[in-house]
C-alpha positions as CSV (number, residue, x, y, z in Angstrom):
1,X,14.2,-59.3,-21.0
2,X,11.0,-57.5,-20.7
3,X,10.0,-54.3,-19.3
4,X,8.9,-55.3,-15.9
5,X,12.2,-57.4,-15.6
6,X,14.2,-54.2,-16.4
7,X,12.4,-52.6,-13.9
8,X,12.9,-54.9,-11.2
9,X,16.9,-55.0,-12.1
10,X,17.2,-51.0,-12.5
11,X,18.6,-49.5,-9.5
12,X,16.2,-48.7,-6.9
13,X,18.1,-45.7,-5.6
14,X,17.3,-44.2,-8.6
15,X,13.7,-43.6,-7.1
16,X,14.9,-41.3,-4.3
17,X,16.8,-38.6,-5.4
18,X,14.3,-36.2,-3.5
19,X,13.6,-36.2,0.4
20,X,11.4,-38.6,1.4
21,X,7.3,-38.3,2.2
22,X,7.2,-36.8,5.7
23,X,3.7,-35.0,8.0
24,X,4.6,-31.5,6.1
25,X,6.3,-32.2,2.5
26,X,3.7,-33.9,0.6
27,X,3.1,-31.3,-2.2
28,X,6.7,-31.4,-3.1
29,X,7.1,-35.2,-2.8
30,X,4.0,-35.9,-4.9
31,X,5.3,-33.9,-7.2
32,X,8.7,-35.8,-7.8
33,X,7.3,-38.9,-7.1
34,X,4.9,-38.4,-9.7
35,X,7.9,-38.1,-11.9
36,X,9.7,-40.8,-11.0
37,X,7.1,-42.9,-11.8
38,X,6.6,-41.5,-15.3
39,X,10.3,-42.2,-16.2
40,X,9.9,-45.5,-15.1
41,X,6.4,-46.0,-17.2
42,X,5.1,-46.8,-14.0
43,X,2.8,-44.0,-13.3
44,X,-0.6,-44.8,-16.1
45,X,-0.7,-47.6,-13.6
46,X,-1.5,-45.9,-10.3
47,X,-3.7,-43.2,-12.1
48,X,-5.9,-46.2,-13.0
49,X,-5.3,-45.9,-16.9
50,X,-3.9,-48.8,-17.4
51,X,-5.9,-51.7,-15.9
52,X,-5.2,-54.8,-14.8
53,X,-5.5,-57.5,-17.9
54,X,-8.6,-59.7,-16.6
55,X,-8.5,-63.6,-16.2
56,X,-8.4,-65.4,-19.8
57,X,-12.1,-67.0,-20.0
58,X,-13.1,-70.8,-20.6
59,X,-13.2,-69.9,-24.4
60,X,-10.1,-68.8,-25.4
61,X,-7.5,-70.9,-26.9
62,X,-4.3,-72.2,-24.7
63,X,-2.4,-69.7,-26.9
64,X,-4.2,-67.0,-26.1
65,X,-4.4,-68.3,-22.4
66,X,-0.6,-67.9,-21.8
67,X,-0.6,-64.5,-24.1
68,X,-3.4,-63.2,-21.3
69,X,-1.8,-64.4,-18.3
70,X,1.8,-63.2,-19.3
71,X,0.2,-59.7,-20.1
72,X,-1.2,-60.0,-16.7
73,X,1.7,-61.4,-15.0
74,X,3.3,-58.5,-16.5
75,X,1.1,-55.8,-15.1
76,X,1.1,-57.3,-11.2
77,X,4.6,-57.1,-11.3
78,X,5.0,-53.2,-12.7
79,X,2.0,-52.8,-10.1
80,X,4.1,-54.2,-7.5
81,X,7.1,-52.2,-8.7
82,X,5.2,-48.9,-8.4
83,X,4.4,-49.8,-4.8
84,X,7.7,-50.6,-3.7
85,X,8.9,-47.2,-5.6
86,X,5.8,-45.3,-3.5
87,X,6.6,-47.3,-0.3
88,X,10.6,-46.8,-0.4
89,X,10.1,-43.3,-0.7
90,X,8.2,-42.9,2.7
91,X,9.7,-41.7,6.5
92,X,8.9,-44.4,8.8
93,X,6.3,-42.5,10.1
94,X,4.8,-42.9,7.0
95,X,4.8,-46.6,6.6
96,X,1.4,-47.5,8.5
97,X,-0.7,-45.4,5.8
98,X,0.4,-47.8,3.0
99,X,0.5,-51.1,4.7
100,X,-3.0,-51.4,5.5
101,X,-4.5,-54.6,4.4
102,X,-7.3,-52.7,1.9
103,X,-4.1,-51.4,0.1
104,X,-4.2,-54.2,-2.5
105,X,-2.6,-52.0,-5.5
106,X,-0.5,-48.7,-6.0
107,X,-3.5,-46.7,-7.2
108,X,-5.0,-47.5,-3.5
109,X,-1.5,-46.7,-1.8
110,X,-1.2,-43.4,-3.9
111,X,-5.0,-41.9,-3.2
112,X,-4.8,-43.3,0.6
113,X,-1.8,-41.0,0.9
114,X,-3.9,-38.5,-0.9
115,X,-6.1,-38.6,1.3
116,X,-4.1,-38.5,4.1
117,X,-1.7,-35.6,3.7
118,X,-3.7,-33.2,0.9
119,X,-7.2,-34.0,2.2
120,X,-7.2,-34.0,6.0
121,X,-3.7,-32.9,6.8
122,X,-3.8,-29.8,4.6
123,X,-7.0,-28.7,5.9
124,X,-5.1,-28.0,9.1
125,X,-2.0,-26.6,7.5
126,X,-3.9,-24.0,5.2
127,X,-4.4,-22.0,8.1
128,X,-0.6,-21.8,9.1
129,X,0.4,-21.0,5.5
130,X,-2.1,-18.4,5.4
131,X,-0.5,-17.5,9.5
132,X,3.0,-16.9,7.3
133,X,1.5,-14.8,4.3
134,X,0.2,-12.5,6.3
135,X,3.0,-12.3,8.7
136,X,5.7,-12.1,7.1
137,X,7.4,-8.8,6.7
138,X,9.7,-6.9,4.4
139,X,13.0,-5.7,5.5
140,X,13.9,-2.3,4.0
141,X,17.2,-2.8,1.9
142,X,16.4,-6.6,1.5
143,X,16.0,-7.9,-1.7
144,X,12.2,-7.4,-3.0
145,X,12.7,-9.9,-5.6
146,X,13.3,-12.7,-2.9
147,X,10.5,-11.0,-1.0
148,X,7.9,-11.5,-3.8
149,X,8.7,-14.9,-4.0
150,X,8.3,-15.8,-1.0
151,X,4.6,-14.6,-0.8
152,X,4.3,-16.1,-4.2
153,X,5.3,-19.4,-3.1
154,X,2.8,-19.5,0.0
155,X,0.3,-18.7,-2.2
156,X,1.0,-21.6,-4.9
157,X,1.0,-23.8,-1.4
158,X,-2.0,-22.4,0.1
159,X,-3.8,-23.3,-3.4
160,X,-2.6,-26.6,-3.4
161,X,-3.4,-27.6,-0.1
162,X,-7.2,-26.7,-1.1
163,X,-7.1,-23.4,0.4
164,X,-8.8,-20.3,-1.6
165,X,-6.6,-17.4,-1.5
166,X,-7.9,-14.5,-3.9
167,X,-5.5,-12.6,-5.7
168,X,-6.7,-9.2,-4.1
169,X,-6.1,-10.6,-0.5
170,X,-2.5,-11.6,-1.8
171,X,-2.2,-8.4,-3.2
172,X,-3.1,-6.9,0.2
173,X,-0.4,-9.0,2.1
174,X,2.3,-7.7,-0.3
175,X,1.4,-3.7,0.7
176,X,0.8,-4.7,4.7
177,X,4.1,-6.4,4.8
178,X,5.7,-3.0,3.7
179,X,8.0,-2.0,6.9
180,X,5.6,1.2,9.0
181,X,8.1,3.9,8.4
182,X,7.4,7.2,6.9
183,X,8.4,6.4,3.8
184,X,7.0,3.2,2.9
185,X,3.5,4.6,4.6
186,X,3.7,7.1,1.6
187,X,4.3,4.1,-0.9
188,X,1.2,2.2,0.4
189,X,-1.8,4.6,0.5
190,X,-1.4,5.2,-3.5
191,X,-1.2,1.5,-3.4
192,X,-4.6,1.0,-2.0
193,X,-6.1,3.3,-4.1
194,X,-5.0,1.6,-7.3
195,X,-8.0,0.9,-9.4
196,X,-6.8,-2.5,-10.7
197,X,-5.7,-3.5,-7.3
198,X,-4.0,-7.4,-8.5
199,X,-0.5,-8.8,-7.1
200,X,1.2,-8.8,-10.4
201,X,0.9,-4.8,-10.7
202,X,1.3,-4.5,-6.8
203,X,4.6,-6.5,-7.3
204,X,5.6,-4.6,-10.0
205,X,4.9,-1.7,-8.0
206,X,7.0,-2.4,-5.3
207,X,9.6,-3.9,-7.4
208,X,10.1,-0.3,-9.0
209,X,10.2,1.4,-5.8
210,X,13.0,-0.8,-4.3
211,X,15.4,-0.2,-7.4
212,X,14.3,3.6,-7.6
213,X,15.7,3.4,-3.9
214,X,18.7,1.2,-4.4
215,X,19.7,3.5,-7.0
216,X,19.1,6.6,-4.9
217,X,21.0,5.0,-2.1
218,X,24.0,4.3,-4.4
219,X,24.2,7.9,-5.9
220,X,24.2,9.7,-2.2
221,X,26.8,7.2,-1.2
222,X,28.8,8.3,-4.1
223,X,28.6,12.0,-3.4
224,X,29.3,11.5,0.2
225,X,33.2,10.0,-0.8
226,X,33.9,13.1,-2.9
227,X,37.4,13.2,-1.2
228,X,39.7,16.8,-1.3
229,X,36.9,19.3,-1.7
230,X,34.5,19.7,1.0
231,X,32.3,22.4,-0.5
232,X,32.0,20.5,-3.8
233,X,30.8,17.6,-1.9
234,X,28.6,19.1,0.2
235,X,27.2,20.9,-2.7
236,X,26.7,17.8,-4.6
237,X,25.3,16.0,-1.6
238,X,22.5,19.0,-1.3
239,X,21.7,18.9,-5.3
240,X,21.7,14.6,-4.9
241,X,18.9,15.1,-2.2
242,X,17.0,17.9,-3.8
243,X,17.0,15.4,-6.9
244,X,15.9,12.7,-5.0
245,X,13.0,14.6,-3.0
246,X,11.5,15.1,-6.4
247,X,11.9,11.9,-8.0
248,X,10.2,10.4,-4.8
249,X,7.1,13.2,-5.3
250,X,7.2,12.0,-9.1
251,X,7.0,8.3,-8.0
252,X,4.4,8.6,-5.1
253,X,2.4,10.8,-8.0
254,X,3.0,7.8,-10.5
255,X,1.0,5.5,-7.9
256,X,-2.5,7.0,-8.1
257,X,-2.6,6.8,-11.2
């Protein structure tokens, strides 16, 4: 049995353990499509590497006729294969980008859906993703870790839809979505001021401040429950906040420079 044989006979649900190609998921999909294609030594084939074996000319022997034509028989049908992988993995609303009658092979399908979702489609998306980076907000006691990710990950998308997002604006969109309380005001004017102003030492920034304040938090909470001795606790409470008022002068100092 050859290789496009065991293609055709391997199980085709194999190809679509990912959601399918819809109008907003294409970066994703691509991705794992992409993949799928590889591990089925599909994907040299849609790129364009590996080209279609031409006709056998009038000169060659009828041995080396039936050599050419199985090496191209052999080729049309992993083509095919990769098409009917690309194809099956597409929402119905899909379906009428890849069935067009100038879609002869599956390097065609692939760049018409290309074209379709990161070229035009994109161009209109950019501008929401950009909407959400600059919109979205931090809530105080949330985790800043998840935070940072998320503005992380609208960035990777922006970039890959073609957008151009320069690292000081993404830095700026991690300090603006800060919550505007008193406290967190104090946090981003030092911010601003920073002379290398990049998101990996604004996120490192703010990553230190959210566990300084987590671990403030945790040792109030801890004097407030002294249980059976009032003036101990309140004593302890009043040293815990003087301790904290000047580790939060020490940290807002640490900012500038």
């Amino acid at each position: 049995m050859g290789p496009a044989s065991e293609l055709l006979s391997s199980s085709s649900s194999d190809a679509y353990k990912f959601p399918k190609l819809t109008g907003s998921n294409y970066v994703s999909w691509s991705g794992n499509m992409k993949s799928t294609l590889q591990s089925k030594y599909l994907w040299l084939i849609v790129t364009g590497d590996e080209d279609c074996p031409p006709e056998p000319d009038a000169t060659a022997t009828a041995s080396e006729k039936r050599t050419i034509k199985k090496e191209r028989l052999e080729w049309l049908l992993r083509d095919q294969a990769a098409m009917g992988n690309i194809k099956g993995a597409c929402e119905g609303s899909q379906i009428p980008f890849v069935e067009k009658d100038s879609i002869t092979t599956s390097q065609k399908m692939w760049e018409e859906l290309k074209k379709v979702h990161q070229t035009s489609l994109s161009k209109v998306n950019v501008h929401y993703l950009f909407e959400e980076l600059y919109t979205r907000k931090y809530l105080d006691g949330a985790s800043m870790d998840e935070h940072i990710a998320q503005l992380l990950n609208l960035s990777h998308q922006i970039n890959n839809a073609g957008g151009k997002l320069k690292d000081e604006h993404l830095a700026r969109a991690m300090v603006l979505s800060l919550p505007k309380t008193p406290s967190w005001e104090l946090i981003k004017i030092p911010l601003f001021e920073l002379t290398s102003f990049t998101s990996e030492l604004v996120s490192t920034k703010l990553l230190q401040e959210a566990n300084r304040r987590t671990h403030e938090k945790s040792g109030t909470e801890t004097a407030l429950f002294v249980k059976g001795k009032p003036n101990i606790g309140r004593v302890a409470t009043a040293s815990r906040r003087a301790e904290n008022r000047k580790r939060s002068a020490i940290a807002v100092a640490e900012w500038v420079t």
